[in-house]
Structure formats: C-alpha cells, structure tokens
N, C-alpha and C positions, 0 to 999 in steps of 0.2 A: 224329911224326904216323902212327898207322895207315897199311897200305895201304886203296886200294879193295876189296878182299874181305873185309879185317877189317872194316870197319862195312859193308860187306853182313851180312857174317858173324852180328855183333852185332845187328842191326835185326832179322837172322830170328832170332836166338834170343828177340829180347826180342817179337817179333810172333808166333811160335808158343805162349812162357810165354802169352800175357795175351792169347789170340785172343777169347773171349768176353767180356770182358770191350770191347776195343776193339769186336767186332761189336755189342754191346748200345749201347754209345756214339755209334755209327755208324749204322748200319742202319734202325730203327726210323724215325729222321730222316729220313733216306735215302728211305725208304722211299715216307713221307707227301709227301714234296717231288716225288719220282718220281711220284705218282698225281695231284698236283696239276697240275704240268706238261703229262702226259698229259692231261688235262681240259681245258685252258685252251688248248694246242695244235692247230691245225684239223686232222683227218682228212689233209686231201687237200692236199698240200705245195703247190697251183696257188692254194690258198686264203689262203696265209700273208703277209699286210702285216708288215711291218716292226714296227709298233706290237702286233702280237701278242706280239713278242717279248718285250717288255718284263714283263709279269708272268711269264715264268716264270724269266726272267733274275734275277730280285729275290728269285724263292723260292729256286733255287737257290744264289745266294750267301749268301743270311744264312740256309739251312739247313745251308750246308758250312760257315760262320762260326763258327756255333753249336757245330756239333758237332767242328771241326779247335780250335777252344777247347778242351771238354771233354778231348780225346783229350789234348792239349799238357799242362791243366792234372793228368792223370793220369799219364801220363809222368814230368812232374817229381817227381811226388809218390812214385812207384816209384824211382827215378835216387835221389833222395835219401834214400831211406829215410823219408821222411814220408805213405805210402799215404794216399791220401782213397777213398773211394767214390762210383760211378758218378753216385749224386744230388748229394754234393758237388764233383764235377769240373762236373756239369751247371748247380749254383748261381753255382762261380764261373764257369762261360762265359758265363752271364746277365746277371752283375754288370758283365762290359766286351763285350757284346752290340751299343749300339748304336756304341761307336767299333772294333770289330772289325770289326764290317759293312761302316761305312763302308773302312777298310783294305783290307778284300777286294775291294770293288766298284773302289776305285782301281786295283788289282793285275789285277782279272780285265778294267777297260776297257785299261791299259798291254800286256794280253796280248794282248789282238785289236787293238789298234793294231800289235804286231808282227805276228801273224798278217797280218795286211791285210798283209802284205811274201811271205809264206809262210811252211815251215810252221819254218825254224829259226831268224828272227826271234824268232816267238810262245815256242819251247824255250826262247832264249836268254832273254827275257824272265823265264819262269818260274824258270828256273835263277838268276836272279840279283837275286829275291825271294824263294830260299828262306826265308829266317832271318827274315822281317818277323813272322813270328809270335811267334817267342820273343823277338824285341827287345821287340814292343808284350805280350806277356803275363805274360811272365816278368821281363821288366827294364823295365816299365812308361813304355818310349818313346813320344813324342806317332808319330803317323800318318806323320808325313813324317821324321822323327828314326827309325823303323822302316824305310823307303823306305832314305832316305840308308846307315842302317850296315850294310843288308841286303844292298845293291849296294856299297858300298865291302869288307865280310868277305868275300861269295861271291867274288868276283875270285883270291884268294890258294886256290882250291879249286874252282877252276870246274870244270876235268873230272871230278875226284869226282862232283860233283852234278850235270852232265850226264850223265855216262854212268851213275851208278847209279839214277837217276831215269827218264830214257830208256830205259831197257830195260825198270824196272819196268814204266810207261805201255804199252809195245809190247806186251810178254805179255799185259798187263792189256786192251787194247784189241781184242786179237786174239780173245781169248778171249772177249771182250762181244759183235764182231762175227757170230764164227761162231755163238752161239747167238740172238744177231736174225734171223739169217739161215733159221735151222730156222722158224720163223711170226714173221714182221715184223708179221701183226695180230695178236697174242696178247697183251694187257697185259699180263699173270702173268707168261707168259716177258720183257717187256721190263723191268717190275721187277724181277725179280728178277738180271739181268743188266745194271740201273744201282746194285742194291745191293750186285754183284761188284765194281764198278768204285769205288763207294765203300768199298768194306772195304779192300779192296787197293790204294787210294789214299791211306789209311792209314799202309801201309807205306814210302810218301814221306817221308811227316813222321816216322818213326821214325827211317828212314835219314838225312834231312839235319839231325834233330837229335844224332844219332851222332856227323856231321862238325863240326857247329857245335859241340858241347861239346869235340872235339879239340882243334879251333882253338881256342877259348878255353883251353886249357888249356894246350898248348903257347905261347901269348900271355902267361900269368901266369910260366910258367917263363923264357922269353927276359927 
C-alpha cells in the first residue's frame, strides 16, 4: 500500500496534468448552482426560515451529483487508458443522474446528522462515505450496497482519508474564507470563491480514488 504522501503525491500530479479539463467539468456547474442559491437565499441571515433552505439544498447536491459523476466518469477513463471527453463524461453522469442524486442527498443528510454532534462527527461521516461514488458508478452498486461497501472499505484506510482529505478541506476553506471576508456583499467575489471551493474539492475525489484503487489492488494480490 502507498504511503499518505504517495497518493497525495499522485492526486496532485494527476490534478495539475488535467486541471482544465476537471475545472471545465466543475465550474461552470458550480457556478450556475452558486448564483442560484445566492438568489433563492434571503439577504439578511434574521430573514432565513428553515424551509428556505430547502431549495438550495437540492441544487446544490444534484449540482455537485452531476458534476462529482462527470469528474469520476473521466478519471476512470484517464486511469485506464480509455479517455472520454468532457461532453461524454457529462452524458454518462446524466445517464445515472437521478439514482446519483438520490445517493448524495442520503450522504449529505448522514453528514449533518453527524454534524448535529459537531464538527468530527460530520469529518468522520464524510470520511467513511468516501468510496460511495465509485462503488455506485463505476461498479454499478444499488444505493445502500454503495453505503454498506463504502463504510465497510474506508475502515481498513481511515486515517489516509481523514487526514488527506482534512487538510485539503482546511486550506480549501481558509482560503474561501479569507476572500468572503475582503466584501461579504460582493456576489462576483462570493462565486467565484465557491467555484474555488469546487475545484479544489475536486481534489478529494482524486485523492480518495488514489487510495480506493490501492486497496483494491492490494485486495486482488492477498
């Protein structure tokens, strides 16, 4: 098995090769979801019911759905030397779109149910859903068969995936932070510093399919 710097190592190489192409996958998404929320979210935080939350909760999971598909189904397709392009990474995320969604929305309520504990509840959560994606997209596992192997695999490679993921997230958040902070009302500046947060969450999914394809592979050799 790799160390954890080696599939850092590897995720940033394979995330510098292929930046524009992941940013074009990402972003644009990103983007539209970013403007839409901002829209649909009241001004003034004293304004905000609970059921407000609900539409933007919706767009942003089956926008990240959509596009953490694409990214996966392009990935694969580089990894095994079968390239697709960016419109057919975007066909096939379409084609398992609405049981993706559903996945995701399962995953993102599991995470603020740990969140509701605080905040390394919600990490752990995270961290040990890494792999739900390439179980239901690439090994075409039902929703809860994606749940189950995802949480039964991370276990054998938890700290990898906490701590190389957790650090991403921290830099990534720090640096979204401090430029909300330069003008909190600026929409320009707030999108364009949730399309950081998007890109570079990106590099999640790089890094834990890094480690998930070790473990599989040191799995085939034992």
């Amino acid at each position: 098995m790799p160390t954890l710097a080696e599939c850092l190592r590897d995720a940033a190489q394979f995330f510098n090769r292929h930046i524009l192409s992941l940013a074009l996958l990402t972003l644009p998404l990103g983007i539209l979801a970013s403007l839409l929320v901002s829209y649909l979210t009241p001004v003034d935080p004293n304004d905000l019911q609970p059921q407000d939350l609900i539409g933007p909760v919706l767009i942003s999971v089956a926008a990240n759905a959509l596009s953490t598909a694409a990214v996966v189904f392009f990935m694969a397709g580089k990894i095994f030397q079968q390239p697709i392009g960016i419109g057919r990474a975007y066909q096939a995320a379409a084609a398992v779109f609405v049981g993706y969604s559903a996945l995701s929305m399962l995953e993102t309520l599991l995470v603020m149910a740990g969140l509701s504990f605080f905040i390394i509840p919600g990490l752990y959560m995270v961290t040990r859903f890494s792999y739900t994606a390439f179980e239901f997209l690439l090994h075409r596992q039902s929703v809860w068969q994606s749940l189950a192997r995802s949480w039964q695999l991370s276990g054998d490679n938890l700290w990898y995936l906490f701590c190389g993921n957790t650090s991403v997230w921290f830099f990534t958040y720090l640096a979204s932070a401090n430029l909300q902070k330069l003008a909190p009302d600026n929409v320009a500046l707030q999108v364009f510093s949730s399309g950081l947060e998007t890109l570079f969450g990106t590099f999640c999914v790089v890094f834990a399919y890094r480690v998930y394809d070790a473990q599989l592979r040191r799995g085939m050799r034992n």
